[in-house]
C-alpha positions in Angstrom: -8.6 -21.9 9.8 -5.3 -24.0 9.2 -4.5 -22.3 5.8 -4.2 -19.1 6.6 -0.2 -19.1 8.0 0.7 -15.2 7.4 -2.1 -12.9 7.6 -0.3 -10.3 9.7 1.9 -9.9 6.7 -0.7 -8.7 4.4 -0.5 -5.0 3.7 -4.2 -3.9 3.0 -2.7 -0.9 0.7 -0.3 -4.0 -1.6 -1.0 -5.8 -4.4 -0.2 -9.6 -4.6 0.5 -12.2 -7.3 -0.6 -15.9 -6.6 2.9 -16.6 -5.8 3.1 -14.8 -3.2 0.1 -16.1 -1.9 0.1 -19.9 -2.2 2.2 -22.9 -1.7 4.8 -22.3 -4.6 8.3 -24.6 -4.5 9.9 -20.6 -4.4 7.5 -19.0 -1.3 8.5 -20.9 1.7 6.2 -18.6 3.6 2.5 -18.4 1.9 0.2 -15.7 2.9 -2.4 -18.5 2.6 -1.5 -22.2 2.5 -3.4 -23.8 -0.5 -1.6 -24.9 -3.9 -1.8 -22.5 -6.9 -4.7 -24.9 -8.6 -7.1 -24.7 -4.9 -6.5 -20.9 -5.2 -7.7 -20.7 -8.8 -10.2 -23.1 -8.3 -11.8 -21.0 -5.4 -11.7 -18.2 -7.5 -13.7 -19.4 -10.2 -16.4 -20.5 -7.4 -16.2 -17.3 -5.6 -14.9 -18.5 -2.7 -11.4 -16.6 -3.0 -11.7 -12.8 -3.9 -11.6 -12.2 -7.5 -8.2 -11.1 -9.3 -7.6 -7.1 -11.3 -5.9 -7.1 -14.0 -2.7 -5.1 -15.2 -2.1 -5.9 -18.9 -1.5 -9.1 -19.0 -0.5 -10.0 -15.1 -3.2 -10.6 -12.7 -3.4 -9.3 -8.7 -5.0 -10.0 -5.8 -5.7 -6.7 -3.7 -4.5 -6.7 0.0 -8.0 -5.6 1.7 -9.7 -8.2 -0.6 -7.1 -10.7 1.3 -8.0 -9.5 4.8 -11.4 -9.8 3.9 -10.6 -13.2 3.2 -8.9 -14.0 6.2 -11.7 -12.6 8.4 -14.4 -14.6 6.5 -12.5 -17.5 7.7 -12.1 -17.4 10.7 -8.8 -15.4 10.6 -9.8 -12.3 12.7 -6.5 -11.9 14.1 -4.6 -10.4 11.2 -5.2 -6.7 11.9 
C-alpha cells in the first residue's frame, strides 16, 4: 500500500508517538504516510492499532505497527 513509506524503520521492541508516525510539518520521513487526523480517525474505527498510555502521553507500540504494515499489504518490513 502507498502509505506505508518506512516500515523497515520500525523497531518491534520501540514505542512511537503519532509524530513520528504521520505526516507532521517536523517528520519529513513518516513511518506511515497519512495526516495526524486519518491516523486518529482509524483508530477510533479500529482500523489503526489502538494507542497505551503513559500518564498523560499516548504510544503506539512497534509490533502493533508491523502488524499494521503486514495487514496492508506491507510484508516487506521485516
Amino acid at each position: 500500500m502507498d502509505c506505508i513509506k518506512q516500515a523497515s524503520r520500525i523497531n518491534p521492541d520501540s514505542l512511537y508517538r503519532v509524530k513520528r508516525i504521520c505526516r507532521h510539518k517536523d517528520n519529513p520521513a513518516p513511518l506511515i504516510d497519512v495526516s495526524p487526523a486519518t491516523w486518529w480517525a482509524g483508530v477510533r474505527v479500529g482500523r489503526f492499532p489502538a494507542p497505551v498510555r503513559n500518564g498523560s502521553l499516548t504510544f503506539w507500540k512497534g509490533s502493533d505497527l508491523l502488524a499494521l504494515v503486514e495487514r496492508m499489504g506491507g510484508g516487506q518490513a521485516k
